[in-house]
N, C-alpha and C positions, 0 to 999 in steps of 0.2 A: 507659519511653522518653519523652523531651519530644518535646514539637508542637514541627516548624518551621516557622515565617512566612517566607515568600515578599516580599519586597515591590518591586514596578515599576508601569510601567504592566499593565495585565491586559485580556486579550481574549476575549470569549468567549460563546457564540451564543444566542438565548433561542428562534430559529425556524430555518427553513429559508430563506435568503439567495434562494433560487432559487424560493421560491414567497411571498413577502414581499418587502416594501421591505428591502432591499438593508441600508441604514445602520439600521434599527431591528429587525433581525433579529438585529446582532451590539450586544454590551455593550461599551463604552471602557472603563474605567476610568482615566484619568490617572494616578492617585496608588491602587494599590489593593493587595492582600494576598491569597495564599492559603495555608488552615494546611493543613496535613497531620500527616497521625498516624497510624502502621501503612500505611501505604503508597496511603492510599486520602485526597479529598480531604475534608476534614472541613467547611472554610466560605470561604465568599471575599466578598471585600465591600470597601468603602473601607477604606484604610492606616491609618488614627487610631480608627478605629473597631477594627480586627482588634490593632492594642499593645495598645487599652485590655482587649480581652474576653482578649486571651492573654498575659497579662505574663512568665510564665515559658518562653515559646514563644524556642527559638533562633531569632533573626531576623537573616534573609540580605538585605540590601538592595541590591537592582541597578541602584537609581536609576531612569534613564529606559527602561533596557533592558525589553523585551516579553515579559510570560508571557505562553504560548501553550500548550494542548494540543498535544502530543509528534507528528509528523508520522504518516501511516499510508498506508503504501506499497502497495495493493491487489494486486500482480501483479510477480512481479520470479524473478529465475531467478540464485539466487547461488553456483551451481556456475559462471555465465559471467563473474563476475566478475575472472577474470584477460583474458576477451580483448573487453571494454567498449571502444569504439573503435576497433574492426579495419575498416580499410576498405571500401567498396566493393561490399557484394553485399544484392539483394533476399533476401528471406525465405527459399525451398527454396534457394538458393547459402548463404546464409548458415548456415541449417541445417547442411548438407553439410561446406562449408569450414570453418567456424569450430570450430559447436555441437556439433557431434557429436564430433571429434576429443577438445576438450576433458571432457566428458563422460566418456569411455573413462578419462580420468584419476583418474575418483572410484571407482575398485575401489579405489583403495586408500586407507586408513581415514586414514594420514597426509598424505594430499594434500587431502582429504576436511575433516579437521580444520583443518587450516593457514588453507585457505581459506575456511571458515566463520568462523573465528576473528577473519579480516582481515576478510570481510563487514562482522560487526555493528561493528568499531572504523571502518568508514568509514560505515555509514548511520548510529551515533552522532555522529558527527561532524559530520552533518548536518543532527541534531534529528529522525531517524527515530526513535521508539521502537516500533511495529509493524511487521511485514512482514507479509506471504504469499507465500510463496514457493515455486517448483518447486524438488524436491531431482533426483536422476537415479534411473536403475532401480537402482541399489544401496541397498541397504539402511541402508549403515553410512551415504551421505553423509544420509540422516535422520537416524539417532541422532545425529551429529555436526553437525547443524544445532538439531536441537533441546536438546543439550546445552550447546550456545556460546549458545543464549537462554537456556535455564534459568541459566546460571552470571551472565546479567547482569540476572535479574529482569525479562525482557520478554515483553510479550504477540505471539505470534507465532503462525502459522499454515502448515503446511506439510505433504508428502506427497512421497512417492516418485514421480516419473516411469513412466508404465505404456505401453511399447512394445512389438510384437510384429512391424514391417512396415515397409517403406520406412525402415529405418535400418543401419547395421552390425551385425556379426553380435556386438559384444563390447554393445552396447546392444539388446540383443533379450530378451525372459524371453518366456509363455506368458499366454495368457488365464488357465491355472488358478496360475501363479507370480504372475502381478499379484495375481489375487486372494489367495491366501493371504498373500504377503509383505504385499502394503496391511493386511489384516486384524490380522495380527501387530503392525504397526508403531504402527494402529488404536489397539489396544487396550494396546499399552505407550506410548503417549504421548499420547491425547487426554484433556484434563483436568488431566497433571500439569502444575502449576507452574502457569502461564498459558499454557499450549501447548494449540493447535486442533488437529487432523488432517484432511488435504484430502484427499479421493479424487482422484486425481490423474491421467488418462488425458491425455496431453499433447497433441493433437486426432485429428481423426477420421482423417486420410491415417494416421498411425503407430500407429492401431490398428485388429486384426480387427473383425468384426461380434461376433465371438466373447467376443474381451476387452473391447469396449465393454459387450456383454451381462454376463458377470461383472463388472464395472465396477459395472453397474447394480443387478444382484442384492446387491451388498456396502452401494450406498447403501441400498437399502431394510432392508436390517438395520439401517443406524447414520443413521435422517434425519437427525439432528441434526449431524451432520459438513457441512462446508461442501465439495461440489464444485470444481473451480477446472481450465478448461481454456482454448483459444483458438474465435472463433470469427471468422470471415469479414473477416481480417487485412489479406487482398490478393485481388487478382482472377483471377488465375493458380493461388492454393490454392484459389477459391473451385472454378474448373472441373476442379481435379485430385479435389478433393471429389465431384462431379458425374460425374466416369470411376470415381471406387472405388465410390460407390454410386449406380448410376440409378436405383434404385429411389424413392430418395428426393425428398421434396416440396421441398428446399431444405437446405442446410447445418445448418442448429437440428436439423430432423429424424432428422439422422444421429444425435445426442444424444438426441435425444425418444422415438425408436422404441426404445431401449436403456435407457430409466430413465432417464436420465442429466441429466432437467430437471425443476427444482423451484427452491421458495422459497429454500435455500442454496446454488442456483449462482451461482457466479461466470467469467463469461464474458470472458475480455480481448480488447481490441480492439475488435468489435464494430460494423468502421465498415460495409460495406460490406451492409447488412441489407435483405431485403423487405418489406412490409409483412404478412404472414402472421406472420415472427417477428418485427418490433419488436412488434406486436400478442400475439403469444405469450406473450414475455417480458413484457410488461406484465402479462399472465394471471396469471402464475403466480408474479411479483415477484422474478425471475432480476435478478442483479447485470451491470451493464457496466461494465467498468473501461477508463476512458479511460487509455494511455499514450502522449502527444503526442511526448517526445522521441523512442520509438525508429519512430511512424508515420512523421514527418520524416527522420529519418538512415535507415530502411529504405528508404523512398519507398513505404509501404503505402495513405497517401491521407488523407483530412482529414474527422476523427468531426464530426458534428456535433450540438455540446450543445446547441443551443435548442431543434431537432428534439425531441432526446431528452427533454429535461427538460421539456418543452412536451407530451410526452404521459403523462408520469408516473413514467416509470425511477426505478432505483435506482442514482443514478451513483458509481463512485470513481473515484479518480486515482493514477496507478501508474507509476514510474520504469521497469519492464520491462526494468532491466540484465538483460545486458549489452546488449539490442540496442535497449535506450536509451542513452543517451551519457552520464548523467551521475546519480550516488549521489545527486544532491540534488533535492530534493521542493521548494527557491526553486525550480528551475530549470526543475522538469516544472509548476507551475505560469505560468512566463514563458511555456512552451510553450503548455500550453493558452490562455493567451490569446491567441498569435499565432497558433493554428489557426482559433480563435474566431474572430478579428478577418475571415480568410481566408473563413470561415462568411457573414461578414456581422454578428456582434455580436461588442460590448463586453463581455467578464465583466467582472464590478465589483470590485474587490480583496477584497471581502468574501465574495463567491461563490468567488474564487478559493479562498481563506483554508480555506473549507470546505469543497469538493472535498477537503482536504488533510489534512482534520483528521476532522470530524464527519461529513461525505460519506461519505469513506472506512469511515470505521468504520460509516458504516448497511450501505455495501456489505457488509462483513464479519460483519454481525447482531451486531457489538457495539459499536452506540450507546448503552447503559445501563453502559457502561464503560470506554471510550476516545471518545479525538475532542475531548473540551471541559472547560472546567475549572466544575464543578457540585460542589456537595456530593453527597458519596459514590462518586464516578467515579475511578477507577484514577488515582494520583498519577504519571503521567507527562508531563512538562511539559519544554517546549524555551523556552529564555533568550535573548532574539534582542537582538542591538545595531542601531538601526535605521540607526546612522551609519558603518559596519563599514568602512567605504572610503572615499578622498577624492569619489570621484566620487558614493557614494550619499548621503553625509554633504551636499555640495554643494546636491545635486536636496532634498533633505527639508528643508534648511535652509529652502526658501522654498516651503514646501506650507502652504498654508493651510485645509489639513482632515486631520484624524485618517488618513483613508486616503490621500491625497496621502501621511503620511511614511511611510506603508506602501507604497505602490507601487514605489517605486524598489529595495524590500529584497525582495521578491518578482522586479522584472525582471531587477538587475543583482547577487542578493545569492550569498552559496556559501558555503561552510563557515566562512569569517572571519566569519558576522553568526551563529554557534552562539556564543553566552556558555557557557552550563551545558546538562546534561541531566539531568532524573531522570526513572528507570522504577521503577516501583513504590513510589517515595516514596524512592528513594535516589541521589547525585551519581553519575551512568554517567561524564559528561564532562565537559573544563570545571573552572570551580572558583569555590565561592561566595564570593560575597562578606563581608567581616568582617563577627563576628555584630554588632550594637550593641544598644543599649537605649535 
């Protein structure tokens, strides 16, 4: 099989934007190249330099258009992806009304299918190439989520839904059915392909003491699996937390006392915290995943990243469809800046950038494989136009810095600034440009 060359502008990170100068953390490349080969990145470097070392490499040229490591979506729930924008209700209403109805829908393997299916062709669409994402208490809507990633070469990450309480009785299983069905699902899908498997207890109100403990007992057989649940979203879950369990020191605790906290959790939301558990979490290098679009359209409240990343976290950034607003990771980026901004600070488009990319993926423990475009790192790359509209086309025309003609395609950009997509080193979407030589 030939190497193909890449060639645009190229972007991509030598540090950590958020513990570093900001503009010397990420690499410009103006005019630069990346080859790949078997699906994984082989070298990247200046354009004249990568013709000359690869002559027989098919070479796609996108002009001024932007490689970028493939988006990675921390926290997203894409059984809700039919009711994305439903109006009007906080978090337990929205649960109730929206989520759970739809939910009931995924017994069946064809509805299950359908909409997995449409999932990944809209977060393609968007320069997603990783998720994590919650499946429901069915079994099949896993196999059916992870078969619609396996079919398109994507690194993804996902678990069954585990409820026993406070929901309908057609979304209800058992402590000892969480735990076997999870285990089953465990061990026929983590590893293949590029597929993770999450222990997936959906938070503490919709499950027992019981199932949170079998929850726990099933991580400690498989550390190496990544946990993924909610934590202290809104203030109202927080005190309904606090009536299921008083025993407890504080919300984290509900997870803590049950195994359920370590190095691969992953926690979404995360605004509304003590200082016992931001302190905690720092302990033990649990993941926060900021999702800004759906804090905003829920009215759950406003994370604050400088806090955060000021004491050490491990942050990513998460779309949280459906009860985020919008498939695209421009968009939950605009967001986090204008939460930011709400904060008191400026993210800098470069912080933004990696939140989105290499953030993400540390959140997910796999920064030695996604997130950035490095030799030897998973050939997933998103193709951005940075002129994609008249209005953003306008604003970039008179930027006078590298991130200037970034900014505008981050605030005001959507699925029209997706050029191309490859996952695992091959065209998902999009279409390349003629080879030349």
């Amino acid at each position: 099989m030939k190497d193909t060359l890449l060639l645009g502008q190229v972007l991509s990170f030598e540090s950590d934007p958020f513990r570093s100068d900001p503009e010397r953390a990420a690499l410009w490349r103006r005019r630069g190249g990346v080859v790949l080969r078997a699906g994984r990145i082989l070298e990247v470097g200046e354009a004249g330099a990568m013709r000359d070392k690869y002559p027989r490499a098919d070479i796609h040229d996108f002009a001024d258009a932007l490689l970028s490591a493939g988006f990675v979506d921390a926290h997203a729930h894409y059984p809700q992806t039919g009711i994305i924008a439903s109006w009007g209700k906080q978090l337990i209403d929205w649960l109730n009304h929206y989520t759970f109805p739809e939910e009931m829908r995924f017994e069946d393997e064809a509805c299950a299918r359908e909409t997995a299916e449409r999932y990944f062709d809209l977060v393609l669409a968007n320069g997603t190439t990783t998720v994590a994402s919650f499946c429901t208490i069915h079994p099949v809507s896993v196999d059916a989520f992870f078969d619609a990633a396996l079919a398109r070469g994507l690194r993804v990450v996902g678990g069954k839904t585990c409820m026993d309480r406070n929901a309908p009785d057609g979304l209800l299983d058992t402590a000892q059915s969480a735990y076997d069905d999870s285990k089953r699902l465990l061990e026929r899908w983590h590893g293949q392909g590029r597929a993770s498997y999450a222990i997936t207890p959906r938070f503490s109100p919709t499950s027992t003491p019981e199932q949170l403990a079998a929850l726990g007992a099933l991580w400690q057989e498989f550390p190496d699996c990544p946990m993924q649940t909610h934590l202290s979203e809104q203030l109202p879950e927080i005190e309904w937390v606090r009536q299921l369990f008083p025993e407890a020191r504080d919300y984290l605790d509900t997870y803590e006392q049950f195994g359920l906290l370590g190095p691969n959790a992953l926690f979404g939301h995360a605004i509304h915290l003590t200082p016992r558990e931001t302190a905690r979490l720092r302990e033990v290098g649990a993941a926060l995943i900021h999702c800004p679009t759906s804090n905003s359209f829920i009215g759950s409240g406003l994370f604050d990243m400088a806090a955060r990343m000021g004491e050490g976290h491990r942050i990513g950034l998460a779309t949280d469809t459906g009860g985020g607003s919008s498939f695209s990771m421009l968009r939950t980026m605009a967001a986090a800046y204008e939460i930011a901004q709400l904060r008191g600070t400026a993210l800098h488009p470069a912080q933004l950038w990696w939140l989105a990319t290499a953030g993400s993926a540390s959140a997910l423990r796999l920064a030695d494989r996604i997130g950035n475009l490095a030799p030897g790192m998973d050939a997933d790359i998103a193709v951005l136009d940075l002129a994609s509209t008249p209005a953003i086309e306008q604003r970039a025309a008179r930027a006078e810095t590298v991130w200037e003609t970034l900014f505008p395609t981050i605030m005001m950009g959507d699925d029209r600034a997706i050029r191309a997509v490859y996952a695992n080193g091959r065209l998902q979407n999009g279409r390349a440009s003629s080879s030349a030589q």
